[in-house]
C-alpha positions in Angstrom: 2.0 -2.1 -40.3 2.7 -4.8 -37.3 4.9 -2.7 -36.0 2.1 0.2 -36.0 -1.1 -2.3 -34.3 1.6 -4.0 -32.1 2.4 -0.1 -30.5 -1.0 0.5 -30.2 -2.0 -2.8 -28.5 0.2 -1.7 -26.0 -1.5 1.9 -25.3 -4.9 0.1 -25.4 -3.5 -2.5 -22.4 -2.4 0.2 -20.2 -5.6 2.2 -20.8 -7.7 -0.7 -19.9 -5.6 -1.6 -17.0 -5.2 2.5 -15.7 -9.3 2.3 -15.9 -9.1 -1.2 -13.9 -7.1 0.2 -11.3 -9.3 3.8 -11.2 -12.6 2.1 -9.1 -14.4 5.8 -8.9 -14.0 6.3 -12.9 -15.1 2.8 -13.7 -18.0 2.9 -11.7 -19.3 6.2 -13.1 -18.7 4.2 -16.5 -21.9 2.2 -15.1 -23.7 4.5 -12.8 -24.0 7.2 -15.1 -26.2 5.8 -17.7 -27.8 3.7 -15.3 -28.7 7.0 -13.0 -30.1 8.4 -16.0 -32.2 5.9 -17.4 -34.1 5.5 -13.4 -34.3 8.8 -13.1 -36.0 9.6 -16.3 -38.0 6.4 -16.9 -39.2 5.9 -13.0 -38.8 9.4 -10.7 -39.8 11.6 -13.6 -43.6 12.1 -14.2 -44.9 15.1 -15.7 -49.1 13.9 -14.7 -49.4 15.1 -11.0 -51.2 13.3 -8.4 -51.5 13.6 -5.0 -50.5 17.4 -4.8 -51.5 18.7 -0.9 -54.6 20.8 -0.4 -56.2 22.5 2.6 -60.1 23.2 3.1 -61.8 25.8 4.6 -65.3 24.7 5.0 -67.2 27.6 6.0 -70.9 25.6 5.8 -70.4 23.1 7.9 -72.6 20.9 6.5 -73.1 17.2 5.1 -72.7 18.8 1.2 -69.5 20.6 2.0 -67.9 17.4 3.8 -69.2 15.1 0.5 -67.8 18.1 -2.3 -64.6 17.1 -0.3 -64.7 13.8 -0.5 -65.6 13.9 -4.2 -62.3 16.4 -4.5 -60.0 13.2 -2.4 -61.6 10.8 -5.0 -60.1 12.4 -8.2 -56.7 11.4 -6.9 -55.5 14.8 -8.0 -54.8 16.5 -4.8 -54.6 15.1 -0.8 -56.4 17.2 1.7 -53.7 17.7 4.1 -55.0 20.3 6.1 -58.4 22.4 7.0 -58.2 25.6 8.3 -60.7 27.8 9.9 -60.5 31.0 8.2 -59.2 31.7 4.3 -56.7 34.1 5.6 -55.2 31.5 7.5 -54.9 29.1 4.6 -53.6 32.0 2.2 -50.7 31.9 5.0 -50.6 28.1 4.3 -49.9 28.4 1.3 -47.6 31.2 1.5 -45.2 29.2 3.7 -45.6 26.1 1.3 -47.8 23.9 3.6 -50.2 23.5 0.8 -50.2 24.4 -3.0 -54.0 25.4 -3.0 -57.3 25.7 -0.8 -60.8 25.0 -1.7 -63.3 27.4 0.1 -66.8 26.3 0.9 -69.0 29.4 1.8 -71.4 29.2 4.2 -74.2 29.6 1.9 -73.4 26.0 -0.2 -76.5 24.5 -0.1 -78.7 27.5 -1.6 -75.8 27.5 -4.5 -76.6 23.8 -5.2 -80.5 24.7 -5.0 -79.8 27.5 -7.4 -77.1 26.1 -9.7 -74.3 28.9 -9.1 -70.5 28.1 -8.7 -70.1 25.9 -5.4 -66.5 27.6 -4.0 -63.7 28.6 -4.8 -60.1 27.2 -5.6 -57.1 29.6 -4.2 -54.4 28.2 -6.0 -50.2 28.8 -5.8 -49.6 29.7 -9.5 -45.9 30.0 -9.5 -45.8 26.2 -10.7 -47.6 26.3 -13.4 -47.6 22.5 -14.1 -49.2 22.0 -10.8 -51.8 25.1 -11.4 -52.9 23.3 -14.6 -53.6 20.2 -12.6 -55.8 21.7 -10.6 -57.2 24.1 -13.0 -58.8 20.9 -14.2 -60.9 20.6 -11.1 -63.1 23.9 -11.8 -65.2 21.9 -14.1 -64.9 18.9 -12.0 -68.3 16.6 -12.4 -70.9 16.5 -9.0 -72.6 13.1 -11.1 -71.4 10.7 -7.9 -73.7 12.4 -5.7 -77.1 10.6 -4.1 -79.0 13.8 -4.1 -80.5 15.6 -6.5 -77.9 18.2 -7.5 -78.3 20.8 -10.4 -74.9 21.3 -12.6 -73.8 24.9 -12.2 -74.0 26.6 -15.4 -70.5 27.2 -16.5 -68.1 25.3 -13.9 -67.8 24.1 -10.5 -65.8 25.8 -8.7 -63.9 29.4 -9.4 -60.5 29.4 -9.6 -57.5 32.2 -8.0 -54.0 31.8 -9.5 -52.1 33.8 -6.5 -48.1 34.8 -7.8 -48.3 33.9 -11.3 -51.9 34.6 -12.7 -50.5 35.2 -16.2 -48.9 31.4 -15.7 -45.6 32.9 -17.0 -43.0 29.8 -17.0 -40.5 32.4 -16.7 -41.8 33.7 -13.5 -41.6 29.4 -11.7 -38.0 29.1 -13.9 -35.8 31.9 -12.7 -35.6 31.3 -9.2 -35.0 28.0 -9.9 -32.3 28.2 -12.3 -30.6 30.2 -9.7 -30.4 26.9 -7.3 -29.2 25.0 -10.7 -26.6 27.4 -11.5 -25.2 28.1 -7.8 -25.4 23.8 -7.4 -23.2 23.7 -10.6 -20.8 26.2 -9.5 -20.2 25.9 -6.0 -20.0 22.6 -6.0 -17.9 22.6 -8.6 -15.4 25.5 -7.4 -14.6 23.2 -4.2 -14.9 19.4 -5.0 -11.1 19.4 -6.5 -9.9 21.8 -3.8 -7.9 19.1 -1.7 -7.1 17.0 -4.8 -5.4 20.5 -6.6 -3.5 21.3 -3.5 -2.2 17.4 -3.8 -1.6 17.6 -7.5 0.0 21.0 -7.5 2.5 19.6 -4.7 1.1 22.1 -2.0 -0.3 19.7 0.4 3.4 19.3 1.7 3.1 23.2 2.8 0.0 22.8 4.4 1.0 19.6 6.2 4.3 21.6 7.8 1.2 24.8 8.5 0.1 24.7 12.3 -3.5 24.9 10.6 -6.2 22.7 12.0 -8.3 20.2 9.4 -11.2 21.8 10.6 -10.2 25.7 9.8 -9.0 24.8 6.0 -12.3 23.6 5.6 -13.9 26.7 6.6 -11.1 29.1 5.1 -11.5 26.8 1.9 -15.1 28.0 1.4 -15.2 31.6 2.4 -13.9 33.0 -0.8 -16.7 30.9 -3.1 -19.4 32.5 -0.6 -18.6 35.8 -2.0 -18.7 34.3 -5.9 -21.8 32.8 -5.1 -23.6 35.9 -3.8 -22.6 37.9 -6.4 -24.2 35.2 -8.9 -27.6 35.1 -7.3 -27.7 39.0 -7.7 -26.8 38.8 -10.5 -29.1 36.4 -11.6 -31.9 37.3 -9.7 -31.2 41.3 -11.0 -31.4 39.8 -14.8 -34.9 38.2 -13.6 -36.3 41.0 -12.3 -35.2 43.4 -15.3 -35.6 41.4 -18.5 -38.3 38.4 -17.6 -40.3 40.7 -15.0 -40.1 37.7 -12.2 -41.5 39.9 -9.5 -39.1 39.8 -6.3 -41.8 40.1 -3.5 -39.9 38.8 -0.7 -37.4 40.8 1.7 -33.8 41.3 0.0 -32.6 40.2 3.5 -34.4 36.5 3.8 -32.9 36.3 -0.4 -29.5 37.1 0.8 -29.7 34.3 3.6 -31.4 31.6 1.9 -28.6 32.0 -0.9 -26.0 32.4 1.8 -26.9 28.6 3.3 -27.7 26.9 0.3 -24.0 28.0 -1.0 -22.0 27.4 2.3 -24.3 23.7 1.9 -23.2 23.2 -1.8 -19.4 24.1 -0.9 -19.1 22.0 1.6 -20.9 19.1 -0.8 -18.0 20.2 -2.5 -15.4 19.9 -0.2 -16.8 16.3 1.2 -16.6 14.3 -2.9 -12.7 16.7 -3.1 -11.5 14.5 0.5 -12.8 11.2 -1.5 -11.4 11.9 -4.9 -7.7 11.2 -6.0 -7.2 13.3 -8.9 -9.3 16.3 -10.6 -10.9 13.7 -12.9 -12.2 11.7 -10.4 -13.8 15.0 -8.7 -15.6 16.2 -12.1 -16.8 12.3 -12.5 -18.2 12.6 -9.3 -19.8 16.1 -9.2 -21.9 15.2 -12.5 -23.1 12.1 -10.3 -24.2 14.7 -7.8 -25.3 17.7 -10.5 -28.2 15.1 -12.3 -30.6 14.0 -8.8 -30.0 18.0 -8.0 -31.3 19.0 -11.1 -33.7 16.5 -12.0 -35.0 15.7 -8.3 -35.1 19.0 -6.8 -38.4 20.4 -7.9 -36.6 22.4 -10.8 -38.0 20.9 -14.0 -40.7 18.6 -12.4 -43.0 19.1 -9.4 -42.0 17.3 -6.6 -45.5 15.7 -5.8 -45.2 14.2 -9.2 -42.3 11.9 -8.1 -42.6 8.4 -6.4 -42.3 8.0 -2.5 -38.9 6.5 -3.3 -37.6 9.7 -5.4 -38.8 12.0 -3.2 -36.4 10.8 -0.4 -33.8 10.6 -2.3 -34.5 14.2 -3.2 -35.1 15.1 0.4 -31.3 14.7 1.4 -30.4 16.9 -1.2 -29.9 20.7 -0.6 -30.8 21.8 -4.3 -34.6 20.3 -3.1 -34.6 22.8 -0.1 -33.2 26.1 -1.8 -35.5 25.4 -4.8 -38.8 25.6 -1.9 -37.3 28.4 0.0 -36.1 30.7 -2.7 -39.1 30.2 -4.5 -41.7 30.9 -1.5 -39.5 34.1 -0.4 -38.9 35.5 -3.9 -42.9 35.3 -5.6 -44.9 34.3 -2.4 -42.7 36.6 -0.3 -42.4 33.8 2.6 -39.7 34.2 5.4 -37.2 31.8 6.9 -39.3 31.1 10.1 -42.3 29.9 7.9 -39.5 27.4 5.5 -38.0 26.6 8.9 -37.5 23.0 8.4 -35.5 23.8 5.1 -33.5 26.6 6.7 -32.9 23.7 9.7 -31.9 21.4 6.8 -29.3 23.1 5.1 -27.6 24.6 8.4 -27.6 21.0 9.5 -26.2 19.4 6.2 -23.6 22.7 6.2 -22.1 21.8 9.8 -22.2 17.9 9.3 -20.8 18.7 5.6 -17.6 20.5 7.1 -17.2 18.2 9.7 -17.2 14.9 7.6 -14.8 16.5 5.5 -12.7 17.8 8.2 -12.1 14.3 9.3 -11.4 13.0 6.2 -8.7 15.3 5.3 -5.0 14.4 6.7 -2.1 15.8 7.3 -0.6 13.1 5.0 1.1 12.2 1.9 -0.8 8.6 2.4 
């Protein structure tokens, strides 16, 4: 029996010491949980505030700039923007300026005189959290006023869910389960790409190979491109036949949103395989990664629901930009040049991406 606790002593020793010496495993040991608990007891919020609105005030008038006022007060939404006309705010919205307009028409005053709906709310209803947020506004109380005001009879204001009137969860979820699956996947595929060449002994032929750190890199990726195209058709084909998520955008702005969110996620990839030593280290690390992508991104909570701080953190990561741009091209039926800052982003974290890891990676045993 000594014999049996005195062998096993010496196992638990080495294991403590082996974790000890491995800094990147023993500090996801502590990072982990704590990642967790901040991100689901401070950047997660499921009541939404502050979600940006445009006006179009048609009337002109004192009453149309005081119905606004009253709509800043609720805290609910921020007017962002005004626009002129309504078809220039439905484009607003389509490009994901703004999630929703309110429309004063010119004739506001004689609806207050004769107690009829005051305007109308055109909302994006592809997030349907965010459209039930501001569904609560179409009964929204006038009471503040310092005028005699008669209640409309039914609500305030009328309300137009554009892309999702049903409010179909699967019609907000499918697009972004695609980002969720290809950030799982690619990134996955390529962050033990160095460290396997190392472990499998083949770094020693790539070291005696004329090729430049720069070209593995890129010749590393290509392949996964392919694997990752093939999963957003197939994902987004599966959508469109069994959940009916409409696909209103052009097949050729899909194909190259998808094409730079994955060459961005491979290259995430390719930077945590140049920092990890062993395969172990690279999984521990990609799960760091995977969590803020998921949780942060826009996927399972609204984005406007998060704190200042959370949404910069999310900001840096690509998941947050595919999730905008493959949901504005695939149910508003957006383009890249309206979602041009998150097509700038991910080309820019692509190129920076390959070239961090590029100079990372050695021609070395060391």
């Amino acid at each position: 029996m000594m014999q049996t606790l005195v062998r096993m002593k010496a196992i638990i020793v080495k294991e403590i010491r082996q974790l000890s010496r491995d800094r990147i495993s023993f500090g996801m040991v502590v990072m982990l949980p704590l990642v967790q608990l901040l991100l689901f007891g401070f950047a997660i919020n499921t009541d939404i505030r502050h979600i940006p609105v445009g006006v179009v005030d048609q009337s002109s008038s004192v009453v149309g700039r005081l119905i606004t006022e009253s709509v800043k007060v609720t805290q609910v939404v921020d007017v962002t923007a005004s626009f002129p006309t309504a078809e220039e705010a439905e484009q607003a919205i389509e490009n994901g300026e703004v999630k929703a307009v309110l429309i004063l028409p010119r004739d506001l005053t004689q609806r207050i005189s004769d107690g009829r709906v005051l305007g109308q709310w055109i909302v994006d209803g592809s997030d349907t959290m965010i459209s039930s947020s501001l569904l609560a506004l179409q009964t929204m109380p006038l009471s503040d006023f310092d005028f005699d005001i008669r209640p409309p009879a039914a609500k305030t204001f009328e309300v137009a869910l554009y892309y999702n009137p049903s409010r179909r969860s699967a019609v907000n979820i499918v697009p972004g389960l695609l980002g969720v699956i290809l950030t799982m996947t690619m990134v996955l595929f390529t962050s033990s790409a160095i460290v396997r060449e190392r472990e499998h002994g083949n770094l020693e032929l790539l070291i005696t190979t004329p090729i430049r750190p720069i070209e593995l890199m890129i010749a590393k990726i290509i392949p996964y491109i392919f694997v990752g195209l093939i999963q957003a058709l197939i994902i987004l084909s599966l959508g469109n036949g069994i959940f009916g998520v409409p696909i209103n955008g052009a097949v050729t702005q899909i194909f190259l949103a998808c094409l730079l969110f994955i060459s961005a996620s491979l290259t995430l990839g390719l930077v945590i395989s140049t920092i990890a030593s062993t395969q172990l280290q690279a999984m521990q690390m990609t799960v760091f990664i995977l969590l803020p992508s998921i949780l942060l991104s826009g996927f399972m909570f609204p984005y406007e629901g998060m704190p200042i701080a959370a949404q910069w953190i999310s900001e840096v990561l690509p998941a947050t930009h595919f999730m905008r741009m493959i949901r504005g091209i695939v149910l508003r039926g957006a383009d890249l040049a309206g979602l041009w800052k998150d097509t700038v982003w991910l080309l820019a974290f692509t190129c920076i991406g390959i070239i961090v890891a590029s100079k990372r990676f050695k021609k070395s045993l060391d």
